[in-house]
TORTI-73750 format. One record per residue (C-alpha): x, y, z; residue number from 1; residue in three letters. Coordinates in nm, 2 decimals. Layout:
<rs>
       u       v       w    n  res
       X       Y       Z  NUM  ala
...
</rs>
This chain:
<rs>
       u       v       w    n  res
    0.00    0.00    0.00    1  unk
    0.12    0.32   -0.10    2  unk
    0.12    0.60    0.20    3  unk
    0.01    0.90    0.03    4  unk
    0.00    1.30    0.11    5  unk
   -0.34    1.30    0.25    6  unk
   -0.28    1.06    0.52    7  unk
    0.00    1.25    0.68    8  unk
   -0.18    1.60    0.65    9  unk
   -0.45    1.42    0.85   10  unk
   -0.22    1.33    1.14   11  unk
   -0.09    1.66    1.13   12  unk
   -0.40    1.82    1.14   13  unk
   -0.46    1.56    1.42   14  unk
   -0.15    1.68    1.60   15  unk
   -0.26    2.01    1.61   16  unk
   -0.63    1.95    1.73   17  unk
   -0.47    1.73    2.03   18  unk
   -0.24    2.06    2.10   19  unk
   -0.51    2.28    2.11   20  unk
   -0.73    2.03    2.35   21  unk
   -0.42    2.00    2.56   22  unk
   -0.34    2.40    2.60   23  unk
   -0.76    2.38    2.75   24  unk
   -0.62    2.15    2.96   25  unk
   -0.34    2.38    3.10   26  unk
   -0.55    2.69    3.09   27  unk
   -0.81    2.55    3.32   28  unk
   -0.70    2.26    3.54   29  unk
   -0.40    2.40    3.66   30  unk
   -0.51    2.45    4.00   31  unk
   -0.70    2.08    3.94   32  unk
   -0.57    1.77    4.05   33  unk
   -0.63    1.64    3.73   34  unk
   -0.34    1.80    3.58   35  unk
   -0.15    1.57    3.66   36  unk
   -0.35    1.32    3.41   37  unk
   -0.37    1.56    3.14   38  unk
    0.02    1.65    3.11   39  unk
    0.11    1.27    3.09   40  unk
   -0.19    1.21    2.84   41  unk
   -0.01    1.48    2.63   42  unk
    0.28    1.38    2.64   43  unk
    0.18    1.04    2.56   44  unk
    0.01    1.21    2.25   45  unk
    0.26    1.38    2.14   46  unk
    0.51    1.11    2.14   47  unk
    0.29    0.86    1.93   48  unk
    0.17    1.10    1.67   49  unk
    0.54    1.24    1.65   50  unk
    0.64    0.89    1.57   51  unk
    0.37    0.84    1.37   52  unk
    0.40    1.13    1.14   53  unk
    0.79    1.03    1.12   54  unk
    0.67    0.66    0.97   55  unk
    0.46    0.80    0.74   56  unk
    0.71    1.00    0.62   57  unk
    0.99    0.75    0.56   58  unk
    0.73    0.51    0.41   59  unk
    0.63    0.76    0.16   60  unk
    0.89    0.74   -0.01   61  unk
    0.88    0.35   -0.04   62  unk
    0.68    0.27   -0.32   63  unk
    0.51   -0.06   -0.18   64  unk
    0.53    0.02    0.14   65  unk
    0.23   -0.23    0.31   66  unk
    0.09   -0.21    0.65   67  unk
    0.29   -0.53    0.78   68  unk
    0.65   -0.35    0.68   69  unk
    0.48   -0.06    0.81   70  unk
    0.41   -0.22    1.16   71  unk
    0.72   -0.46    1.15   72  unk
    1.01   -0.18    1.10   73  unk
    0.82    0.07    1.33   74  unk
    0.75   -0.13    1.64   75  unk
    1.10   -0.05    1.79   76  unk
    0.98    0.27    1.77   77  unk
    0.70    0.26    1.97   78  unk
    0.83    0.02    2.22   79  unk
    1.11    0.27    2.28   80  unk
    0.81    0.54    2.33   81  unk
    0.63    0.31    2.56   82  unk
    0.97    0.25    2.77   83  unk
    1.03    0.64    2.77   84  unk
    0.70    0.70    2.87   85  unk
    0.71    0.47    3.17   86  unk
    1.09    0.59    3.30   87  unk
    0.88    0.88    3.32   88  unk
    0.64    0.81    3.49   89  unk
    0.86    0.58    3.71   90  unk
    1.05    0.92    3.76   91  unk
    0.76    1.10    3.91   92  unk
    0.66    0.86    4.15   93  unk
    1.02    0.84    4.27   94  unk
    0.99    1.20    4.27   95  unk
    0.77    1.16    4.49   96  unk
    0.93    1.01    4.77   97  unk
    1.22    1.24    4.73   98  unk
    1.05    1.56    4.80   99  unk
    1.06    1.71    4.42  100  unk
    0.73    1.84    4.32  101  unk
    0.54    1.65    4.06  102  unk
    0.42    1.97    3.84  103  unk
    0.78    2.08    3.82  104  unk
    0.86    1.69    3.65  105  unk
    0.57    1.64    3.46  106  unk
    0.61    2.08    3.32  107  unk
    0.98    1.95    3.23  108  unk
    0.83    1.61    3.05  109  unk
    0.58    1.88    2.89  110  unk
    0.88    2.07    2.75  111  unk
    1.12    1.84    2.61  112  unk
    0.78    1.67    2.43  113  unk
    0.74    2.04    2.29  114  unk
    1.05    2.04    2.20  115  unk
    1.11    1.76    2.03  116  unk
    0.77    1.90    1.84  117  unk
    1.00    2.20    1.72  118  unk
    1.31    2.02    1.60  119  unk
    1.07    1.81    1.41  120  unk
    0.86    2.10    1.19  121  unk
    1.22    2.23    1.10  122  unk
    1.34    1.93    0.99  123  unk
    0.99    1.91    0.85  124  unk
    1.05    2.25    0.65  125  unk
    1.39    2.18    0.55  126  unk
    1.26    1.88    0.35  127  unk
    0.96    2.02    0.19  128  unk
    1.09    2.33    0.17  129  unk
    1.01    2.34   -0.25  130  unk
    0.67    2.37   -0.14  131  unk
    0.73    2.76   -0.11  132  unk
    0.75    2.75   -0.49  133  unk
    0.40    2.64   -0.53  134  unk
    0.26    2.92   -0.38  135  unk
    0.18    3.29   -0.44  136  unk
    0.31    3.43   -0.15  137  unk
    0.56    3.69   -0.16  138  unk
    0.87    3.82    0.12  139  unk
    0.61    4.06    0.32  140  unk
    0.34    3.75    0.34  141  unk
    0.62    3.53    0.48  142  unk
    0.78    3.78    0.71  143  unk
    0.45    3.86    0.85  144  unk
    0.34    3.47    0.91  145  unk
    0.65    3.43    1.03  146  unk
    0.64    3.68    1.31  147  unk
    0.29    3.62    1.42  148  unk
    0.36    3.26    1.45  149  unk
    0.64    3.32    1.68  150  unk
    0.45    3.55    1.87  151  unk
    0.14    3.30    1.90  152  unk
    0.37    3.02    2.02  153  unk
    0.57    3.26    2.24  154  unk
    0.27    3.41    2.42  155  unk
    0.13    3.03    2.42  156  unk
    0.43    2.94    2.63  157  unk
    0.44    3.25    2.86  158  unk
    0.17    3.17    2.94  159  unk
    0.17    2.84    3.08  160  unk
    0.23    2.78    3.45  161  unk
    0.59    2.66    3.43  162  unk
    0.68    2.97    3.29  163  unk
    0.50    3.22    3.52  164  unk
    0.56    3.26    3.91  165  unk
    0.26    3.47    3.94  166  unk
   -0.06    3.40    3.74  167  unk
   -0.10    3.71    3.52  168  unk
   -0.38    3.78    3.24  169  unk
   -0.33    3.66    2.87  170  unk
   -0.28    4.02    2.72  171  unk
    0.03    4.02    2.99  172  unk
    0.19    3.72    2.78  173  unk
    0.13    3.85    2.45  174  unk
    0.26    4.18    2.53  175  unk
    0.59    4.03    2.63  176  unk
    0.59    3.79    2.37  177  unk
    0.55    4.08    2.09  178  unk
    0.79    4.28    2.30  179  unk
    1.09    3.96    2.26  180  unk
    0.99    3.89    1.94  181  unk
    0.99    4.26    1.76  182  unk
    1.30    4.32    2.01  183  unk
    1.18    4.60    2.17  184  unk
    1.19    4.60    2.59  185  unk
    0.90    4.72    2.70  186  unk
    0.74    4.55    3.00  187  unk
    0.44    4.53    3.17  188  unk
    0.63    4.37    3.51  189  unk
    0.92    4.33    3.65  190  unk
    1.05    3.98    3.42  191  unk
    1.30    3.85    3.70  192  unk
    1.00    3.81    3.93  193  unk
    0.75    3.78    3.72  194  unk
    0.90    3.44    3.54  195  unk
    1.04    3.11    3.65  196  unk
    1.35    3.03    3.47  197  unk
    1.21    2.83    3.20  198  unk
    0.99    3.12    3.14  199  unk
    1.30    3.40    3.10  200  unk
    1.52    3.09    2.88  201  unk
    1.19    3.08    2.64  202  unk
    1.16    3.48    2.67  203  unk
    1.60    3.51    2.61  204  unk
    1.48    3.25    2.30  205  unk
    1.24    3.46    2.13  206  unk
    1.51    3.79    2.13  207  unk
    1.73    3.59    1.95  208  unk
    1.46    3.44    1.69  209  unk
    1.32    3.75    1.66  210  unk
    1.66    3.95    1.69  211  unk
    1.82    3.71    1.39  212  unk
    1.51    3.72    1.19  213  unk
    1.27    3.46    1.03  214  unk
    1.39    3.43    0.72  215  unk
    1.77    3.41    0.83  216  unk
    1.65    3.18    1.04  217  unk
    1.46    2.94    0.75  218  unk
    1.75    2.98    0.54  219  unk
    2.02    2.85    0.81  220  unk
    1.80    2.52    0.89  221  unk
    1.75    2.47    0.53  222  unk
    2.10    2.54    0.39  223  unk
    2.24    2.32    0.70  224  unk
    2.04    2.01    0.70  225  unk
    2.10    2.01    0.27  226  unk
    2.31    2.24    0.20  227  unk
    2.09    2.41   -0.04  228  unk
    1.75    2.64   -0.12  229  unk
    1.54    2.68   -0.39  230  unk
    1.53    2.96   -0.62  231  unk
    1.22    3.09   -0.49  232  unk
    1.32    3.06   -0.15  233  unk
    1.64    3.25   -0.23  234  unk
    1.46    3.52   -0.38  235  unk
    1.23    3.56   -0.07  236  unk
    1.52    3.53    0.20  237  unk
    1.76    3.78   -0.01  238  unk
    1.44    4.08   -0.01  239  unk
    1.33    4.02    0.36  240  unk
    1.63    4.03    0.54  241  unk
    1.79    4.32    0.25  242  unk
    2.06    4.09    0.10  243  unk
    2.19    4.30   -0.18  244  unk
    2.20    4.11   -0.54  245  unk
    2.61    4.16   -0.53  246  unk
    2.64    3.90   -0.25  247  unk
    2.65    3.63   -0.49  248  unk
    2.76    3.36   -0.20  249  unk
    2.41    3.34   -0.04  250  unk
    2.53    3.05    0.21  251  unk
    2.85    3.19    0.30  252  unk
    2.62    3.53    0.40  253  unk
    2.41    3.30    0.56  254  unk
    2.66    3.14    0.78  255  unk
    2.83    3.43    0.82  256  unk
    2.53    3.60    1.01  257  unk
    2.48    3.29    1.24  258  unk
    2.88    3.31    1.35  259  unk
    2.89    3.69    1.36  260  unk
    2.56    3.69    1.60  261  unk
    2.71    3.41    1.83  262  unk
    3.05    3.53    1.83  263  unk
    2.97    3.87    1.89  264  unk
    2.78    3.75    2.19  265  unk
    3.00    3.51    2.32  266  unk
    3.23    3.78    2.37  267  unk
    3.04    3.99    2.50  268  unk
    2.93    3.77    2.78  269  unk
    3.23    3.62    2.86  270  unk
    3.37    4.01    2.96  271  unk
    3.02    4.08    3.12  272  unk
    3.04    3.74    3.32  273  unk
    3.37    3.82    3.43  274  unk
    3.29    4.16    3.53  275  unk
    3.01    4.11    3.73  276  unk
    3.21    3.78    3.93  277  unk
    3.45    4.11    3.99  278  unk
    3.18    4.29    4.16  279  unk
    3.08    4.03    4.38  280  unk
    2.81    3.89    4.22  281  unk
    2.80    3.48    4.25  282  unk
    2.92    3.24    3.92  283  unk
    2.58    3.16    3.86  284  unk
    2.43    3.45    3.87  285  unk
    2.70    3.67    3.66  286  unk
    2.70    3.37    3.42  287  unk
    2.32    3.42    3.36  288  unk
    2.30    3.77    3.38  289  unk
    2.60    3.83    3.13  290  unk
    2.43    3.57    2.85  291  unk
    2.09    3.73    2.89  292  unk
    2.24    4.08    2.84  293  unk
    2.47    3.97    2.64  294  unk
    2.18    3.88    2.34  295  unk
    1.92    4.12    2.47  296  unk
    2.19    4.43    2.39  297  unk
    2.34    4.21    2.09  298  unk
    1.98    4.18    1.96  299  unk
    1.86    4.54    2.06  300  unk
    1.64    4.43    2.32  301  unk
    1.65    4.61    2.59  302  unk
    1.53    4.35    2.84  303  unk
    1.71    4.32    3.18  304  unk
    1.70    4.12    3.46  305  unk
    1.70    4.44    3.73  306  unk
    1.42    4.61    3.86  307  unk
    1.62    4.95    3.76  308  unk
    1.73    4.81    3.45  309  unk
    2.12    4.86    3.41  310  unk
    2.08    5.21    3.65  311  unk
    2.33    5.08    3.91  312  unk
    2.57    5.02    3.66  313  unk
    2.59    5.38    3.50  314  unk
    2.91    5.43    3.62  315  unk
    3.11    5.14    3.55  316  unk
    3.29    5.19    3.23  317  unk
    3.34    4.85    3.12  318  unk
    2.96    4.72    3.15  319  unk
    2.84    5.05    2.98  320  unk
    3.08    4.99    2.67  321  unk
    3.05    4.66    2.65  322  unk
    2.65    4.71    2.63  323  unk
    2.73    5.00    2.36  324  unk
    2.98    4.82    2.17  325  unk
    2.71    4.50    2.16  326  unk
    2.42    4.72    2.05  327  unk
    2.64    4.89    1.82  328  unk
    2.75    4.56    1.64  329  unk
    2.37    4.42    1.66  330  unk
    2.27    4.78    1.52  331  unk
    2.50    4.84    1.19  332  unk
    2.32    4.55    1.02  333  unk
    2.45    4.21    0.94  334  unk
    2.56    4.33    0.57  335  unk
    2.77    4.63    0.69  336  unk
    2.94    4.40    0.88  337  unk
    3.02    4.11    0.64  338  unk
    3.12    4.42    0.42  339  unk
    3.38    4.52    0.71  340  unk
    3.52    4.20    0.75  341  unk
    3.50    4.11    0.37  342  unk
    3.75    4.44    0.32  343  unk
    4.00    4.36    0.58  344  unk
    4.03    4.01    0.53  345  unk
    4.14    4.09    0.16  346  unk
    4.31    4.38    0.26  347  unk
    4.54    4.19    0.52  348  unk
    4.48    3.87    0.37  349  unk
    4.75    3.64    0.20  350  unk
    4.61    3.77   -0.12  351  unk
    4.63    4.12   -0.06  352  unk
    4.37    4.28   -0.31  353  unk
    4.26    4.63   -0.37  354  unk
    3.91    4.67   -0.20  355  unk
    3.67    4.95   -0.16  356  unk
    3.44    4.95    0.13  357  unk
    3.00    4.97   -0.02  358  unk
    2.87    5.33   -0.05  359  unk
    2.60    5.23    0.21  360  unk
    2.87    5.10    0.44  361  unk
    3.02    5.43    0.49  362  unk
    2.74    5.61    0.51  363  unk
    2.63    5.39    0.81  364  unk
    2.98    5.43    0.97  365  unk
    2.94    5.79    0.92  366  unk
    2.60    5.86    1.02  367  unk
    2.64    5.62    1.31  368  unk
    2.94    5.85    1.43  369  unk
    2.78    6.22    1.38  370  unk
    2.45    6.07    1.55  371  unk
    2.64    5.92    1.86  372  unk
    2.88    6.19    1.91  373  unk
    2.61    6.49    1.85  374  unk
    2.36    6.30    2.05  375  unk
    2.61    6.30    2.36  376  unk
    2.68    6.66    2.33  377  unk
    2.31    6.75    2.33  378  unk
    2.27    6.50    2.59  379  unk
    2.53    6.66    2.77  380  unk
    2.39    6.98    2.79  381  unk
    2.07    6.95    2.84  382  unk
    2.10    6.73    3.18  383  unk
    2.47    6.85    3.29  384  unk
    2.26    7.03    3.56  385  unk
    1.96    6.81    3.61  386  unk
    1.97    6.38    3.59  387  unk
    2.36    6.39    3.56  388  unk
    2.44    6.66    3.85  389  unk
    2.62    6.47    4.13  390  unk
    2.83    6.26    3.88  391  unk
    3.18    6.30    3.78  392  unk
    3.25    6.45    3.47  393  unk
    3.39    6.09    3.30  394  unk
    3.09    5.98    3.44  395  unk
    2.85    6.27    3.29  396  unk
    2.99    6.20    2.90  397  unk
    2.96    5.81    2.96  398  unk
    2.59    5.84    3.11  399  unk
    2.50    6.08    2.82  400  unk
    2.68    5.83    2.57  401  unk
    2.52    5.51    2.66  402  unk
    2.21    5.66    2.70  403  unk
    2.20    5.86    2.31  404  unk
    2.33    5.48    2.19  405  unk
    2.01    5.30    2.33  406  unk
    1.78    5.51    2.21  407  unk
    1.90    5.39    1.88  408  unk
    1.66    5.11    1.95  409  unk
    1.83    4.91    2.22  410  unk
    1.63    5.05    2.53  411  unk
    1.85    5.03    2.80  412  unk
    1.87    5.30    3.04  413  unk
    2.11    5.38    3.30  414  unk
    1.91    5.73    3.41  415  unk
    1.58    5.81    3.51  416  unk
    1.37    5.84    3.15  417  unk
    1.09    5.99    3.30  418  unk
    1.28    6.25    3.49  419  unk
    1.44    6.42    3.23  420  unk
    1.37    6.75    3.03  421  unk
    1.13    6.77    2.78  422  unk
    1.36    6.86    2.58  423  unk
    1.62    6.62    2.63  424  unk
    1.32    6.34    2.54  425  unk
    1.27    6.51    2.21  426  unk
    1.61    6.40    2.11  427  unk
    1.54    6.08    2.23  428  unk
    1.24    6.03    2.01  429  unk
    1.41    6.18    1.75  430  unk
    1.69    5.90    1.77  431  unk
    1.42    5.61    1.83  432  unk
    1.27    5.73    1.49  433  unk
    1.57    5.71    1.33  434  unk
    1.71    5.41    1.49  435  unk
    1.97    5.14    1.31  436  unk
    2.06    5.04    0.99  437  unk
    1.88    4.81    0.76  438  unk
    1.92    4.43    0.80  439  unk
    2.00    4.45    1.14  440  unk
    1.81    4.36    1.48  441  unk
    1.77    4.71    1.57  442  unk
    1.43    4.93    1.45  443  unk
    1.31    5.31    1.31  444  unk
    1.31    5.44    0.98  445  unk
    1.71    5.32    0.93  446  unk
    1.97    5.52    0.88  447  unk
    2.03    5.47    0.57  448  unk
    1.69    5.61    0.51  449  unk
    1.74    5.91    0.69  450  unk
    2.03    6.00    0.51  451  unk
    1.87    5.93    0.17  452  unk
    1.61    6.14    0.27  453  unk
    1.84    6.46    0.45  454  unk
    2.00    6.42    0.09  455  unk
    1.69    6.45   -0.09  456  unk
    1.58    6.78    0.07  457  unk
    1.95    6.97    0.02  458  unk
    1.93    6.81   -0.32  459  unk
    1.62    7.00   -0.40  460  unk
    1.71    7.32   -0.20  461  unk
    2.00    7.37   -0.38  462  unk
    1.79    7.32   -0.74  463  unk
    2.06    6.96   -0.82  464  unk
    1.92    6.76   -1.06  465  unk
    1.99    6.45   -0.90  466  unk
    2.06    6.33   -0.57  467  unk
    2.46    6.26   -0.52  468  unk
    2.66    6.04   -0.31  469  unk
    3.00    5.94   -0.27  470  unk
    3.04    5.96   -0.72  471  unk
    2.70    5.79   -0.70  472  unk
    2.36    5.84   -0.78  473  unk
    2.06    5.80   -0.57  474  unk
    1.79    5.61   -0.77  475  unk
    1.44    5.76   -0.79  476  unk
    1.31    5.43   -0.65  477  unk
    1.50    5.45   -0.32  478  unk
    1.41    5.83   -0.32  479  unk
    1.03    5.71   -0.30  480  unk
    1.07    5.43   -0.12  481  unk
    1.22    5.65    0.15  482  unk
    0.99    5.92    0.18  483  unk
    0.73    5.65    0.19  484  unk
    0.87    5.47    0.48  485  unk
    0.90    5.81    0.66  486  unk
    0.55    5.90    0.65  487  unk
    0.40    5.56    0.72  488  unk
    0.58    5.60    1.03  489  unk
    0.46    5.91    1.13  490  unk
    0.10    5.79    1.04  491  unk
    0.10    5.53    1.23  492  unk
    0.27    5.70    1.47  493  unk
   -0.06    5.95    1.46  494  unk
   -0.32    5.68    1.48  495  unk
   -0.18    5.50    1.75  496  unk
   -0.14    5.86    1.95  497  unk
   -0.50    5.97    1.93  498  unk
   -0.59    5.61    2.00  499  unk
   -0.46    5.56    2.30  500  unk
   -0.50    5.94    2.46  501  unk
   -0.92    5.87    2.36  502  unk
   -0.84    5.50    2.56  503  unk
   -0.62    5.63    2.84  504  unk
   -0.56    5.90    3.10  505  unk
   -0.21    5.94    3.06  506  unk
   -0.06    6.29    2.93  507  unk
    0.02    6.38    2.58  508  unk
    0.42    6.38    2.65  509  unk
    0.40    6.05    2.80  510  unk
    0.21    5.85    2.57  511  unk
    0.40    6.01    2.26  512  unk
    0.75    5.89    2.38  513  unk
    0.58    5.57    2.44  514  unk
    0.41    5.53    2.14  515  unk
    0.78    5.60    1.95  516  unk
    0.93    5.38    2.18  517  unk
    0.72    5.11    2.08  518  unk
    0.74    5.21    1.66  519  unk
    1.06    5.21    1.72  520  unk
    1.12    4.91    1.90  521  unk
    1.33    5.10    2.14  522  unk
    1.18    4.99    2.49  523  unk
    1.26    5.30    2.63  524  unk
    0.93    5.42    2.86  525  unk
    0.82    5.68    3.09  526  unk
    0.69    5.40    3.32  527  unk
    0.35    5.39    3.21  528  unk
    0.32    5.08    3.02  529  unk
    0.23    4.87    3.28  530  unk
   -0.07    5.13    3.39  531  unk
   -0.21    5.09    3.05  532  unk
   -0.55    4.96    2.97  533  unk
   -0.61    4.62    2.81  534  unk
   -0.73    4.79    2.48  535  unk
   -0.42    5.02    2.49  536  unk
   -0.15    4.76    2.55  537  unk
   -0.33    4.57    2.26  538  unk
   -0.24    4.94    2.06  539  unk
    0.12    4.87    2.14  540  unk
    0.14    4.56    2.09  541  unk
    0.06    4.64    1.74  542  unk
    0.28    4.92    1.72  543  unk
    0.55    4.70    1.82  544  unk
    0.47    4.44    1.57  545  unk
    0.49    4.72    1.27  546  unk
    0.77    4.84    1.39  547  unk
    1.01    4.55    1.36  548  unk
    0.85    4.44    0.99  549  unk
    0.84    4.76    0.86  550  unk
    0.55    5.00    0.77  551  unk
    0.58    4.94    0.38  552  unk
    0.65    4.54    0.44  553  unk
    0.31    4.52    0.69  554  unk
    0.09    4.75    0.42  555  unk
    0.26    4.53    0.15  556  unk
    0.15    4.25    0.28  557  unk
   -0.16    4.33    0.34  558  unk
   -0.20    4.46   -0.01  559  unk
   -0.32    4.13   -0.23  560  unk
   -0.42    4.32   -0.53  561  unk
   -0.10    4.26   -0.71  562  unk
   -0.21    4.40   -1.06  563  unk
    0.00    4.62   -1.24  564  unk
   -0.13    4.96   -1.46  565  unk
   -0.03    4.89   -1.83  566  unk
   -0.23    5.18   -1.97  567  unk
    0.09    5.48   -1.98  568  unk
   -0.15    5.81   -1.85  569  unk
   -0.01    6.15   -1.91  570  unk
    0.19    6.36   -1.64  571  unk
    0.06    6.68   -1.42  572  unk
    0.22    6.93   -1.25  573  unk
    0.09    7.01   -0.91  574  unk
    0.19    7.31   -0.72  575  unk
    0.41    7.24   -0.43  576  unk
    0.53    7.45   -0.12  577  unk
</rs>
């Protein structure tokens, strides 16, 4: 007998009815004795349909595959689930008798099973991963499914009681779930009380999924379990995560994101870890708090595990640049980088070469540097005498410094955000509109567009035909495509304001830097989110969720019509100014 599509779509869709009857189960018998029953009856589940759904897929491919192979070759299988799933329960009995609770066993059981769930639907889209050719979706559709899944699945599991230390309302989870995912850092609670340690290892999972991206992520699993991708899927990847068409290695860029990320953060922690062992703090604990920081600043995050965020560290110099130098290298985007190291290693190499460094690279480099230093300045001298007075002066320039890089979407903050001048948080929401450079974990408009744009207008003022950079043109596509971006921000910017100020109480100034914050995916807040209505955390959580795919990618997407004008109509002019 042949084992055909339809039969393992219907064990799938199996799968996922018993998940969904299960997630019932831990909704509303967690309190219930009966919990007990219903974990190991999932796991149970979980494990035979796995397995099952793994048969049918190596007997697929057998042409005359029968039902007595079928049974013969895959009772090992299940006899090696049945003996799993009695050391298990074997385990909680003798848990049991040694003083271990039962909920914490039968949560970790729950966990692995999920887990083992996950590894499988990757391996599952690495091997069917041609079925992206068949359909008519484009990057934005994929982009967007692909956040929104991880959101679901990380609100799903911040939910559940091994995550959570005090039993907190949905909208709680799913605003910290968008918040990880779209690497943002607001919070409606304090996370290092709010959330057992499996719950802050899932939340520390979702910055890095959401930090690396969807689509870098898709491509690594598919280019490392087979070493290649389809065309289609190539195309997609290259558009969502701005590849440029000159990076003709696609897998080489690939991997090279995946080391750069982990390296960059490996370092990182290892000088945070050591720091914090220096100031006391036990191995454990720095060892903890150095990874989590470590990819929250990496990934332009902004979570922290302190009430106070990183405020009793503004004066120590080396966690402050460490923390800048991390967001820094998570904010110049993954191809500015491979661009950097590209140069110098045929520069230095054995096989010295002339190279020149992209356009957009220096730009980035350059706008990265006025921004930062100006920012400081401004920073400087607009709370010298107000949130800075009492510190040293070293201490006054590093304070303004750290805080001007955060606001670059990290969302860190070593001062008092709701304490300073009005003015001073103008040029913070300035920077969190800007924010970091395309392809990278940070947020905002990019730099990259901001400069495009601050070129357009002086181009125009000063009557140029064309917009010039660097011997180069700017092309009238970008030009749009910039301006457009801009103003989609600030509409949605607009909406979301007189949204929330009809839904809320809280002042104009407040709710504004908020609102940025959140567009931005910043983090950076006044201390009002976690005073927010329902309905109005649901308003960020959507402006969060913008934010990090993009105005013009989330429109895009939502855009089906994809019909094209043939008809050539004739030109107006339109008075303007």
């Amino acid at each position: 007998m042949i084992i055909n599509k339809p039969i393992k779509f219907n064990l799938l869709f199996v799968y996922c009815l018993m998940l969904s009857i299960s997630f019932i189960f831990l909704f509303f018998l967690y309190k219930d004795d009966t919990l007990l029953i219903a974990q190991n009856a999932l796991i149970i589940i979980d494990s035979i349909i796995l397995l099952s759904v793994i048969h049918l897929e190596y007997y697929r491919k057998k042409a005359y595959a029968t039902y007595r192979l079928f049974f013969k070759e895959g009772l090992s299988f299940y006899i090696y689930t049945v003996i799993l799933i009695l050391a298990g329960w074997i385990f909680i009995l003798l848990g049991s008798f040694l003083d271990v609770s039962w909920i914490v066993l039968t949560n970790f059981s729950l966990v692995l099973t999920q887990i083992g769930l996950f590894v499988f639907i990757f391996l599952y889209i690495r091997q069917y991963s041609s079925f992206i050719e068949s359909t008519k979706l484009y990057a934005p559709h994929y982009v967007l499914i692909g956040f929104i899944g991880l959101i679901v699945l990380g609100s799903f599991l911040l939910f559940q009681p091994f995550s959570q230390r005090i039993n907190e309302p949905f909208v709680n989870s799913l605003f910290t779930a968008t918040s990880a995912v779209c690497v943002t850092g607001l919070t409606v609670n304090n996370i290092s009380t709010s959330y057992t340690q499996v719950g802050l290892a899932i939340l520390l999972a979702l910055i890095q999924f959401g930090g690396l991206g969807i689509m870098v992520l898709y491509a690594s699993f598919i280019l490392f379990f087979s070493g290649n991708i389809s065309i289609r899927g190539f195309n997609i990847t290259t558009k969502a995560i701005d590849i440029p068409e000159k990076y003709k290695s696609f897998q080489q860029t690939i991997f090279f994101i995946m080391i750069y990320t982990f390296v960059i953060e490996f370092i990182g922690a290892l000088i945070l870890t050591l720091r914090f062992i220096y100031l006391g703090f036990s191995v454990g604990n720095s060892i903890t708090s150095a990874i989590f920081h470590s990819i929250s600043a990496f990934c332009n995050a902004g979570f922290s595990l302190y009430s106070n965020n990183l405020m009793g560290f503004k004066s120590d110099f080396i966690v402050n640049i460490t923390i800048i130098c991390l967001i820094t290298f998570g904010g110049i985007g993954f191809m500015v980088a491979y661009d950097i190291f590209n140069y110098f290693i045929q520069k230095f190499g054995r096989n010295k070469k002339v190279v020149y460094i992209n356009p957009q690279t220096k730009i980035v480099l350059n706008m990265y540097l006025i921004l930062n230093l100006a920012g400081m300045i401004l920073f400087f001298l607009f709370e010298n005498t107000k949130s800075l007075m009492g510190l040293y002066p070293h201490e006054k320039f590093l304070a303004s410094l750290f805080q001007v890089v955060t606001a670059r979407t990290a969302g860190f903050n070593t001062l008092d955000i709701d304490s300073l001048q009005p003015i001073t948080k103008l040029l913070l929401e300035v920077l969190m509109l800007i924010g970091a450079n395309s392809g990278s974990t940070g947020g905002g408009i990019k730099v990259s567009t901001f400069f495009v744009i601050l070129s357009t207008v002086f181009a125009f003022i000063g009557e140029k035909e064309h917009v010039n950079i660097q011997r180069h043109r700017i092309s009238y596509n970008n030009i749009v495509k910039s301006f457009s971006l801009f103003f989609s921000y600030l509409s949605v910017v607009v909406v979301a304001l007189g949204l929330i100020l009809i839904l809320d109480i809280f002042d104009f100034e407040r709710v504004i830097f908020e609102v940025i914050s959140a567009i931005g995916t910043v983090g950076l807040s006044c201390g009002i989110t976690p005073y927010l209505k329902s309905s109005s955390k649901v308003v960020i959580v959507v402006l969060m969720f913008i934010g990090r795919v993009g105005p013009l990618t989330f429109f895009t997407a939502l855009n089906l019509s994809k019909k094209n004008e043939k008809v050539s109509i004739p030109e107006t002019e339109i008075m303007i100014g």
